[in-house]
C-alpha positions as CSV (number, residue, x, y, z in Angstrom):
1,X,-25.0,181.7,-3.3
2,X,-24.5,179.3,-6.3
3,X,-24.3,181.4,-9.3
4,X,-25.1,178.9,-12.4
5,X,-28.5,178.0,-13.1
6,X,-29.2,175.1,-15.4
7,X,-32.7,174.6,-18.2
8,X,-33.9,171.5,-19.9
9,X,-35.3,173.0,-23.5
10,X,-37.3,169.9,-24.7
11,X,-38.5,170.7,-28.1
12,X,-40.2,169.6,-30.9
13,X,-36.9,168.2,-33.1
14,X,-34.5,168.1,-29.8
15,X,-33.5,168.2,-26.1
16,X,-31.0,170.3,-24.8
17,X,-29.1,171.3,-21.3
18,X,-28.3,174.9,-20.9
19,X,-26.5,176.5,-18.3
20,X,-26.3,180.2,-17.5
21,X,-24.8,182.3,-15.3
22,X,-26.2,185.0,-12.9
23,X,-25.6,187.6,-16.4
24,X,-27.3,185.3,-18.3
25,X,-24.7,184.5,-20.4
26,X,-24.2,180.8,-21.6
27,X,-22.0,178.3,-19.7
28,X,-22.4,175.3,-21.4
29,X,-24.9,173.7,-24.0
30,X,-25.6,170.2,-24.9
31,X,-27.9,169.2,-28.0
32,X,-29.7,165.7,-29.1
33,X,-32.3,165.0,-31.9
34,X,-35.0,162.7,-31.2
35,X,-36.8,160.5,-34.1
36,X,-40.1,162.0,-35.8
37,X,-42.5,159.2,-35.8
38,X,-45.1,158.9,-39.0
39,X,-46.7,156.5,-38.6
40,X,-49.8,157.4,-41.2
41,X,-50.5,160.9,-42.9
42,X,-50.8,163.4,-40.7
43,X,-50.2,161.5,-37.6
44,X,-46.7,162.9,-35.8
45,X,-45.4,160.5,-32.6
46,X,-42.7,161.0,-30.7
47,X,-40.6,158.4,-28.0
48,X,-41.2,159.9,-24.3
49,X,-38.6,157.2,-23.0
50,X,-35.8,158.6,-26.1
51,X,-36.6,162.1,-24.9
52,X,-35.8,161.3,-21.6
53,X,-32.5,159.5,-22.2
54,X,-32.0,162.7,-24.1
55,X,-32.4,165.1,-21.6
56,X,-29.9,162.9,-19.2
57,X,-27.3,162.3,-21.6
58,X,-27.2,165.8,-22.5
59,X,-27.4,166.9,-19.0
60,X,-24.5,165.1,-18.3
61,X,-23.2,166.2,-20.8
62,X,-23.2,170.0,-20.8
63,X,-22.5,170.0,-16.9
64,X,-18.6,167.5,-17.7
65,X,-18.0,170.3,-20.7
66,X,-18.4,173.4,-18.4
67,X,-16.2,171.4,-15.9
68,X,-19.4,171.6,-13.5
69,X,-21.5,169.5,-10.8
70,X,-25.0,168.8,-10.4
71,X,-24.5,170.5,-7.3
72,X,-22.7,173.5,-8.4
73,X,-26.5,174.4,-9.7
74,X,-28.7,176.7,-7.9
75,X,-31.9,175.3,-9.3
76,X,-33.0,173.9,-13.0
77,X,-36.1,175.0,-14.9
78,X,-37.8,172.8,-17.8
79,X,-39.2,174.3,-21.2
80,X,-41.0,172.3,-23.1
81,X,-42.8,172.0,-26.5
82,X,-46.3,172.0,-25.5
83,X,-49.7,170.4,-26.2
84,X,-47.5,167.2,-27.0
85,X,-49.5,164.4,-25.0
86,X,-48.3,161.4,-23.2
87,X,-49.6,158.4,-21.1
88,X,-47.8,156.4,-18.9
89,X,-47.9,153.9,-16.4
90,X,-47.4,155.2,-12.8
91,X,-46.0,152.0,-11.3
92,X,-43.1,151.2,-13.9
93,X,-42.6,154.6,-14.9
94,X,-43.5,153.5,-18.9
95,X,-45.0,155.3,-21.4
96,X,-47.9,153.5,-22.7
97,X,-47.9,155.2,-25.9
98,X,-45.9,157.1,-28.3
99,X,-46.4,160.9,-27.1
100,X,-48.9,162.3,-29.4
101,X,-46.9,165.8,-31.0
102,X,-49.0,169.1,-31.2
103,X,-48.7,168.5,-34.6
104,X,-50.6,165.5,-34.6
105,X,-54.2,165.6,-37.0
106,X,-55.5,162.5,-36.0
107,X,-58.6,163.6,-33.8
108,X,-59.8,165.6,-36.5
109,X,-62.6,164.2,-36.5
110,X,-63.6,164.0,-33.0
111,X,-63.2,168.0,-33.1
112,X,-65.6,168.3,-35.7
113,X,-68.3,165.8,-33.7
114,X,-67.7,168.5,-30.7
115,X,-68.1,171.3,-32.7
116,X,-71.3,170.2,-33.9
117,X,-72.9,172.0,-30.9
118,X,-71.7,175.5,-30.0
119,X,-69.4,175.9,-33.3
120,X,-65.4,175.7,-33.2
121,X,-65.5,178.3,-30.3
122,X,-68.1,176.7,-28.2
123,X,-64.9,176.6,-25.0
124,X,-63.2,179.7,-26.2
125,X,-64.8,182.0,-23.4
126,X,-63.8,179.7,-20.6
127,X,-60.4,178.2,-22.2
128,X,-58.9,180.8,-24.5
129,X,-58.9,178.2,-26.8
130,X,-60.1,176.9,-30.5
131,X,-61.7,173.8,-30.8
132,X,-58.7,172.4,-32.8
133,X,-56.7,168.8,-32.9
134,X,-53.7,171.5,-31.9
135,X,-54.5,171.1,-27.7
136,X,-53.7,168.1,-25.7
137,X,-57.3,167.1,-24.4
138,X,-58.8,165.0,-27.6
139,X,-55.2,163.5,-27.6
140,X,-56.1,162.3,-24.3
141,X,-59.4,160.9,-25.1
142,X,-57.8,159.2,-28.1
143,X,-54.5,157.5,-25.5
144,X,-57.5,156.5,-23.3
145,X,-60.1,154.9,-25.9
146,X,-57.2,153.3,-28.2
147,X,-54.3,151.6,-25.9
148,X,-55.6,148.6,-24.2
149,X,-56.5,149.3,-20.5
150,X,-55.7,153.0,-20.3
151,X,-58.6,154.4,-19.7
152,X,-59.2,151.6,-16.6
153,X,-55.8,152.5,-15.3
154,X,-56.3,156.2,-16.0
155,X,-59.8,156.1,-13.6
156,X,-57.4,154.3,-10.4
157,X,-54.7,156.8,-10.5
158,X,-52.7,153.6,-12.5
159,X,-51.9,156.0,-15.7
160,X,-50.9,159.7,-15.8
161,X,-51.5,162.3,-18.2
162,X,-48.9,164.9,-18.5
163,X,-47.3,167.4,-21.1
164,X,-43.8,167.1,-21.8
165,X,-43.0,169.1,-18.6
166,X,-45.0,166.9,-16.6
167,X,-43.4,163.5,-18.2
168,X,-39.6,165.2,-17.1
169,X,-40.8,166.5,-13.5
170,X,-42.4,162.8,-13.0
171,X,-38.9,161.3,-14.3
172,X,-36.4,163.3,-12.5
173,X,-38.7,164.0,-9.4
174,X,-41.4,161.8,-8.8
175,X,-43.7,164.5,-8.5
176,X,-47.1,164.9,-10.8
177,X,-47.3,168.4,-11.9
178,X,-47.6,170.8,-14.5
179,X,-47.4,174.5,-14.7
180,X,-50.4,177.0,-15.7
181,X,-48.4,177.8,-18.9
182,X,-48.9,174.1,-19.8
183,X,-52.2,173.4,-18.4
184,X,-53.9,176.2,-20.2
185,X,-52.6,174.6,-23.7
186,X,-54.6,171.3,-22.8
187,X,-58.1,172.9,-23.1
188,X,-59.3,171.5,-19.9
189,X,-57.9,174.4,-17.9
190,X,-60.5,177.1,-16.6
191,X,-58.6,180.7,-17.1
192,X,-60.7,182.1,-14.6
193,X,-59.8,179.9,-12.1
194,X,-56.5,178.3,-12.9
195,X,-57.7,175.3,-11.8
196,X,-59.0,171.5,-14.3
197,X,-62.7,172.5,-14.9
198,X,-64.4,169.9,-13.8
199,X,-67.6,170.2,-17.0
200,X,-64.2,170.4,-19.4
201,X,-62.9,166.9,-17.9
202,X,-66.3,165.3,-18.1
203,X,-66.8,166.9,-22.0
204,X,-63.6,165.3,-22.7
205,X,-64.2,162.1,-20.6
206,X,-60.8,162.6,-19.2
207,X,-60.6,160.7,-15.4
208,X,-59.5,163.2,-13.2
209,X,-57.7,161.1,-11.1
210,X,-55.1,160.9,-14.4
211,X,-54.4,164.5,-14.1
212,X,-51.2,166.5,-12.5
213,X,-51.4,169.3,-9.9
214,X,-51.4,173.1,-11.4
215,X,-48.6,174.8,-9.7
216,X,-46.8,178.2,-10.6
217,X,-44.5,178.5,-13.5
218,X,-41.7,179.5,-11.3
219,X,-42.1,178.1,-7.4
220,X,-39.8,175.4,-5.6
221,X,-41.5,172.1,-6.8
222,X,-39.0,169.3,-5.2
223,X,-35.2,167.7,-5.0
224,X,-33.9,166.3,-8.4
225,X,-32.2,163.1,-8.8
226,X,-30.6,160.8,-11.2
227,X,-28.4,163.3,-13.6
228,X,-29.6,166.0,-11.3
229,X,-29.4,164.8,-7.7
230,X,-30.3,166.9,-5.2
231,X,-30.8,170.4,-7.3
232,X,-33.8,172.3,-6.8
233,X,-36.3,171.6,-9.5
234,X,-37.8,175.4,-9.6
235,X,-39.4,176.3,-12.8
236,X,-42.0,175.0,-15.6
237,X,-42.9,177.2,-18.5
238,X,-44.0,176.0,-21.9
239,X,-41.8,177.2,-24.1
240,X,-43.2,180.0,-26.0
241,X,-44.3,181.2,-23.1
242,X,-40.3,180.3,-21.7
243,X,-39.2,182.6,-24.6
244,X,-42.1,185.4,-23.2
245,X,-39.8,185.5,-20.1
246,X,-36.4,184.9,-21.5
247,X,-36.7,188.2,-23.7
248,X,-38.0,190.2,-21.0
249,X,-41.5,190.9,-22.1
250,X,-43.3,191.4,-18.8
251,X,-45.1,194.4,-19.4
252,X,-48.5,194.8,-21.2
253,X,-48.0,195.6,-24.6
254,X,-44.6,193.8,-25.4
255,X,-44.2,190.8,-27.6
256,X,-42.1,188.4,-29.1
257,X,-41.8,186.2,-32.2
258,X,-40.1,182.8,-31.9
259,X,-39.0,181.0,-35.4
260,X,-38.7,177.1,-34.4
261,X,-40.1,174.1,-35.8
262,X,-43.4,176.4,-36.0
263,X,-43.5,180.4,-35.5
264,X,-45.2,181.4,-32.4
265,X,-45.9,185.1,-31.6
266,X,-47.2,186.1,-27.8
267,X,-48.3,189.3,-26.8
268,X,-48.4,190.3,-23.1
269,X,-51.7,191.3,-21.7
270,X,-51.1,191.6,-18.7
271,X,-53.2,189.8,-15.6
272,X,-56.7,189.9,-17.5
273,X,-56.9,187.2,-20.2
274,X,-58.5,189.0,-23.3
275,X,-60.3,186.7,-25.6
276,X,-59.5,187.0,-29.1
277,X,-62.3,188.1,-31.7
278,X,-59.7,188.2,-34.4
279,X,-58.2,184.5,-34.8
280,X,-55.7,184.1,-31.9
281,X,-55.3,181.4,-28.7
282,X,-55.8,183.4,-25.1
283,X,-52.8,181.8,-22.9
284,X,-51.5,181.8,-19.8
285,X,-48.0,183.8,-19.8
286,X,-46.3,182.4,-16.5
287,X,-46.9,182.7,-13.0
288,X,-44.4,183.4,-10.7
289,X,-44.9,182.3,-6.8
290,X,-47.7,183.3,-5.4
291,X,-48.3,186.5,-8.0
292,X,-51.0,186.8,-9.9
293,X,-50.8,185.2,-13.1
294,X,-49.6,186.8,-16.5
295,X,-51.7,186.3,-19.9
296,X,-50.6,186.3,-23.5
297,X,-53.0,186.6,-26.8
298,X,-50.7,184.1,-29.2
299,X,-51.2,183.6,-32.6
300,X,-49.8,179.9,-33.5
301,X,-48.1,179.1,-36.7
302,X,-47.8,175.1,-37.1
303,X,-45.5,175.1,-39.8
304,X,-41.9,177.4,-40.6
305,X,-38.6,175.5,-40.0
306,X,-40.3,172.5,-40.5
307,X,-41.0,173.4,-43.8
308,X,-37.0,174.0,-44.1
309,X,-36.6,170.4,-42.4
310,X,-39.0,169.4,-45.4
311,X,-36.9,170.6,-48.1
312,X,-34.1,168.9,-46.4
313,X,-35.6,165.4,-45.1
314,X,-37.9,164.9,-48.0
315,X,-36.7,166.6,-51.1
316,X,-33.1,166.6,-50.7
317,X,-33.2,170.0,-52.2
318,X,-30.5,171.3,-49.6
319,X,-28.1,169.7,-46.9
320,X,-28.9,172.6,-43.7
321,X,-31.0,175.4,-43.0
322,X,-27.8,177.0,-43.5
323,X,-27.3,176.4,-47.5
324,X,-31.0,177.3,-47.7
325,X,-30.5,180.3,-46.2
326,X,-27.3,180.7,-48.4
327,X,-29.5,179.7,-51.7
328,X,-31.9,182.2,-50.8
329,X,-29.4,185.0,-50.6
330,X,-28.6,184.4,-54.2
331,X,-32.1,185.2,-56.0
332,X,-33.1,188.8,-55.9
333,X,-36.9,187.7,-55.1
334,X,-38.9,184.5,-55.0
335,X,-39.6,184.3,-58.7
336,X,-43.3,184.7,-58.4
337,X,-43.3,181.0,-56.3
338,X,-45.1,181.1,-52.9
339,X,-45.2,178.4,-50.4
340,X,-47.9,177.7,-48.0
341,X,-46.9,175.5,-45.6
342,X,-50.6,173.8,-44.5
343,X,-49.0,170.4,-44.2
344,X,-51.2,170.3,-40.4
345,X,-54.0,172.5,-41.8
346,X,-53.7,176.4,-40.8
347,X,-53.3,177.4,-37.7
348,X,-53.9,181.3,-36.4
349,X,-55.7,183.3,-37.7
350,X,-57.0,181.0,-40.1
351,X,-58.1,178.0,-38.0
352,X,-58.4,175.7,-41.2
353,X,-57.9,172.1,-40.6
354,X,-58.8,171.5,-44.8
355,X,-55.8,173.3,-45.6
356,X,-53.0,171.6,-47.0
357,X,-50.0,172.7,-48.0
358,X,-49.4,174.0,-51.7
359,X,-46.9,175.7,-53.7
360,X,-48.4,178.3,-56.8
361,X,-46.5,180.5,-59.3
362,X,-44.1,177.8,-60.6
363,X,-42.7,178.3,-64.2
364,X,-39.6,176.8,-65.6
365,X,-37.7,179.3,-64.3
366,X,-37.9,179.1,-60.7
367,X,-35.2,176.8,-59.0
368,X,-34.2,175.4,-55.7
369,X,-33.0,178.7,-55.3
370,X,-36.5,180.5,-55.6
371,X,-38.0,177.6,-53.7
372,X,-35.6,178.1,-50.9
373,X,-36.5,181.7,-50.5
374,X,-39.9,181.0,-51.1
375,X,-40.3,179.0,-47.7
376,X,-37.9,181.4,-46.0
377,X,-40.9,183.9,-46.7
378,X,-44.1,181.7,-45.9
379,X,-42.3,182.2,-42.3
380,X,-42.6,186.1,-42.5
381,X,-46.1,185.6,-44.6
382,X,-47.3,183.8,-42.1
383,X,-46.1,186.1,-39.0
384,X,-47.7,189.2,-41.0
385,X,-50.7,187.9,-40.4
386,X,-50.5,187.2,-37.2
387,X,-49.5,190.4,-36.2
388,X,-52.3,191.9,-38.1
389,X,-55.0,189.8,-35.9
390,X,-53.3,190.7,-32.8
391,X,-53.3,194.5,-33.5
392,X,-56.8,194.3,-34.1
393,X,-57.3,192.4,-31.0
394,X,-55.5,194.6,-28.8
395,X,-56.1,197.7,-30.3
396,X,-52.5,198.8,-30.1
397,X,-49.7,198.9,-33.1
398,X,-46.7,197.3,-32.1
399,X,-43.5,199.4,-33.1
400,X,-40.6,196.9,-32.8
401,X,-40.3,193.0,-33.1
402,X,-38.2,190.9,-30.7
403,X,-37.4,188.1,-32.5
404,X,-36.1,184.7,-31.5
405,X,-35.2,181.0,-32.4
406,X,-33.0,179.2,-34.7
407,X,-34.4,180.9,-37.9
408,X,-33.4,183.9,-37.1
409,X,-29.9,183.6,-38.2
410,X,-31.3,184.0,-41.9
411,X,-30.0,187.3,-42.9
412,X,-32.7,187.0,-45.7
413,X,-35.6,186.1,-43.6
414,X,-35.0,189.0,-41.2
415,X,-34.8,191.5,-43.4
416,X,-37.8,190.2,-45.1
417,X,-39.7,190.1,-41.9
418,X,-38.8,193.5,-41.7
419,X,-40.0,195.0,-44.9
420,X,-43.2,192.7,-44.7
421,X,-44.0,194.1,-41.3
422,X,-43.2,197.7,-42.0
423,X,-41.4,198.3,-39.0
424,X,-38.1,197.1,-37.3
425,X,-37.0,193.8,-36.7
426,X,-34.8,192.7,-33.1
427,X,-32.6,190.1,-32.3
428,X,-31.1,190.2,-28.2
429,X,-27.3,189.2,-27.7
430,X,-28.8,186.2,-25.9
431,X,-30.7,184.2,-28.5
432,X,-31.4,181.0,-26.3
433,X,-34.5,182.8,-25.1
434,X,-36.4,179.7,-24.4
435,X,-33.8,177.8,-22.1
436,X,-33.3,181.3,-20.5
437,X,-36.9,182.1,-19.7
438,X,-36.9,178.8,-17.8
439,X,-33.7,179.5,-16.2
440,X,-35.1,182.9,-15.5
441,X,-38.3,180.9,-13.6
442,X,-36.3,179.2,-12.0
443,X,-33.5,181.3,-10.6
444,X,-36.3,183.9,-9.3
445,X,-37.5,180.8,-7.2
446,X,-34.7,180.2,-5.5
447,X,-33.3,184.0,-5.0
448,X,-30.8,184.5,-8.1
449,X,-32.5,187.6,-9.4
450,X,-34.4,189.6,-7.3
451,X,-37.1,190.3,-9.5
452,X,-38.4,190.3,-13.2
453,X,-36.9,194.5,-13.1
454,X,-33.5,192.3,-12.5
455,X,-34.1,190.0,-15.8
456,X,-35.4,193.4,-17.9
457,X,-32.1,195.2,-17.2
458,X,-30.5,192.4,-18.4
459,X,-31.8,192.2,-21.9
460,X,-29.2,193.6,-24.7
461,X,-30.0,194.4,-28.9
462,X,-27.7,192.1,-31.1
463,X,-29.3,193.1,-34.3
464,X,-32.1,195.2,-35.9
465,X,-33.1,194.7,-39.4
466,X,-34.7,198.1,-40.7
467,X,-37.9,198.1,-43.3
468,X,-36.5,198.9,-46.7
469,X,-38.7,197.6,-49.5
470,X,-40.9,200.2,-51.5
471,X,-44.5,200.2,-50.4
472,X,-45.6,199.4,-53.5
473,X,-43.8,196.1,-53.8
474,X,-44.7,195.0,-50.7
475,X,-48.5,195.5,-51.1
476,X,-47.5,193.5,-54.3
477,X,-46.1,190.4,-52.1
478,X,-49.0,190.5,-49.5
479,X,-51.8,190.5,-52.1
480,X,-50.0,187.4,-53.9
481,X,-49.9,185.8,-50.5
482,X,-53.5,186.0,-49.6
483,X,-54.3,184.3,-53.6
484,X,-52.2,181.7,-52.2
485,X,-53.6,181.4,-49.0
486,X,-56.9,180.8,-50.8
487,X,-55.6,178.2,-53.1
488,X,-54.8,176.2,-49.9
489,X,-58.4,176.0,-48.6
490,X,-60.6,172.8,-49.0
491,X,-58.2,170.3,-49.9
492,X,-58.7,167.6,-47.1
493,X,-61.6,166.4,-47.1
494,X,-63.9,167.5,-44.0
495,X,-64.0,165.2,-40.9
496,X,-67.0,163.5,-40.0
């Protein structure tokens, strides 16, 4: 049996090509940013034809470093950012549109027109889901009504809808699918039935003849080609859900926290989706083969290394997350600043599209030092809350964090997280959960591991960060948080 398994990790900032062996372990990595489109305020596009280049170039890439062939692959999986929309036209194989990013804020105000009726949970029951600009079926609506001839094309079967999973399986496969983990983030997927609802599609005039098949998150789906000829394309996962998988998490009860471009924290359920009275998105965890399907209560977090990024790209305050991190290190505290990152509204458990982002507490004494740590700990602010919501939720207190994603290699953050949470912090040895959770999909299709009891025994501890910040100072930090929390509310004006 082949023993390397290869994973596309298209994300928010960047594309990569991972390959792992049968332990797990990294082979070979290759990395490429993609340009962040802003075209007006709060409007965030993306180039689906630069993201594919991307994903070939570094697929090519990472398989001549590891002195590999496309055929020395058992299978490849895709993880993707999710909710990110795009159009394109079946015949050339063109986007017709920038891809609309998860991000994106623009059909605000048709999610205020829809909530008119029924409130902001009017499809929660059926979907899992918020009304919100967050989920990929307004973005559709606003593809179809806004570039010339869409919608006409979308009704013959001419244009296709797909997430950025969808979009790479097209590409590198010709086939027109997307996984459950994907399809339940579009808001037009019925959890009960796994299946496009057909009174969702009409809500959301979306022509079904425009939409991908639903298939398992980890299932032989077809033959690669180009970069990737003839490799078994074998799993789809969104990637928070990919990160789910890659640290093992497949019993009820066990979570993890992934610090990206956004935070995003998913609890495993188990196979009864549980609606959330407290503020968080019911998902769909993964699916594998012809199992019954897995579900996850999630609580999004739009903005934490972006707001990094932001210091970065737009201030000019540091060079890398790195220095920021480094900065951090060197204050004692924030120096009374706090940062709340609302630059997309607030996501869970708030659900406030008037947010906007705001920073309180300055004095002449704060620096790009304080400011530094300051948006190190919105991060860990933010993921407080979050676990708060989901402990309500599920009724159970979770006793460790597994934690994941590039911010994680803050040394300040994570012991932070720690003392904010009041209970111990995880990192595994492998910290390319994402890219493994798809690899892990994929190698269970094809017979690499045996089972997910295969992929638990595989996880290993890196690092724990232990709670060590007086009670009394903590409450301190929380209570200041929530004031500026408050401050953020009501500064967009309300759509519609």
């Amino acid at each position: 049996m082949k023993k390397y398994v290869g994973a596309i990790d298209q994300g928010t900032t960047s594309s990569r090509f991972v390959v792992f062996d049968q332990t797990g372990r990294i082979v070979a990595c290759a990395q490429k940013e993609h340009a962040q489109i802003y075209r007006q305020p709060g409007w965030v596009e993306h180039d689906a034809a630069e993201i594919l280049r991307n994903v070939r170039e570094t697929a090519a890439e990472a398989l001549i470093g590891a002195g590999l062939r496309a055929s020395d692959l058992a299978a490849v999986g895709i993880t993707n950012q999710r909710e990110t929309t795009v159009l394109w036209d079946r015949r050339s194989g063109a986007p017709l549109h920038n891809a609309i990013v998860w991000q994106d804020t623009r059909v605000d105000p048709l999610v205020a027109e829809l909530a008119r009726e029924g409130g902001q949970d009017r499809l929660r029951a059926q979907t899992g889901l918020p009304l919100a600009s967050y989920f990929s079926a307004l973005k559709l609506q606003w593809l179809l009504d806004h570039v010339a001839g869409a919608r006409a094309m979308a009704e013959a079967g001419d244009a296709l809808f797909g997430t950025i999973d969808s979009w790479l399986m097209w590409s590198l496969t010709g086939l027109h699918v997307t996984d459950v983990s994907n399809a339940s983030r579009t808001q037009l997927l019925d959890l009960a039935t796994l299946q496009w609802s057909p009174s969702l599609v009409e809500l959301f005039r979306i022509p079904a003849a425009c939409l991908p098949r639903v298939v398992a998150s980890s299932d032989v789906y077809g033959v690669g080609r180009l970069e990737l000829e003839g490799v078994e394309m074998a799993g789809m996962l969104g990637d928070q859900q990919a990160a789910l998988v890659g640290q093992a998490c497949f019993s009820p009860g066990e979570a993890k926290n992934t610090y990206g471009t956004g935070n995003f924290l998913l609890l495993n359920t188990g196979d009864v989706p549980r609606i959330s009275r407290a503020g968080l998105i019911t998902t769909v965890a993964y699916q594998f083969g012809g199992a019954p399907a897995a579900y996850a209560l999630e609580g999004s977090i739009a903005i934490t290394g972006a707001l990094i990024q932001w210091l970065r790209d737009s201030l000019g305050i540091v060079g890398s997350a790195a220095e920021a991190s480094a900065l951090a290190a060197e204050v004692p505290d924030n120096g009374g600043v706090y940062i709340v990152p609302a630059f997309s509204g607030l996501y869970a458990p708030y659900w406030r599209a008037d947010a906007r982002g705001t920073i309180v507490g300055l004095t002449r004494f704060a620096d790009r030092r304080h400011l530094c740590r300051a948006a190190l700990e919105a991060a860990a602010y933010q993921t407080c809350d979050v676990v708060e919501a989901m402990e309500q939720d599920a009724g159970l207190t979770l006793t460790t964090l597994k934690v994941d994603g590039g911010m994680v290699a803050s040394e300040p953050l994570m012991q932070f997280q720690a003392d904010m949470l009041g209970r111990d912090v995880v990192r595994p040895e492998v910290q390319e959960t994402t890219a493994l959770g798809a690899a892990y999909a994929a190698g269970l299709a094809v017979g690499v591991w045996p089972g997910t009891q295969a992929l638990a025994a595989q996880w290993r501890e890196h690092s724990r960060w232990v709670p060590a910040m007086p009670a009394a100072r903590q409450e301190a930090h929380r209570r200041n948080w929530g004031r500026a929390v408050q401050r953020s509310f009501g500064w967009a004006e309300a759509p519609g």
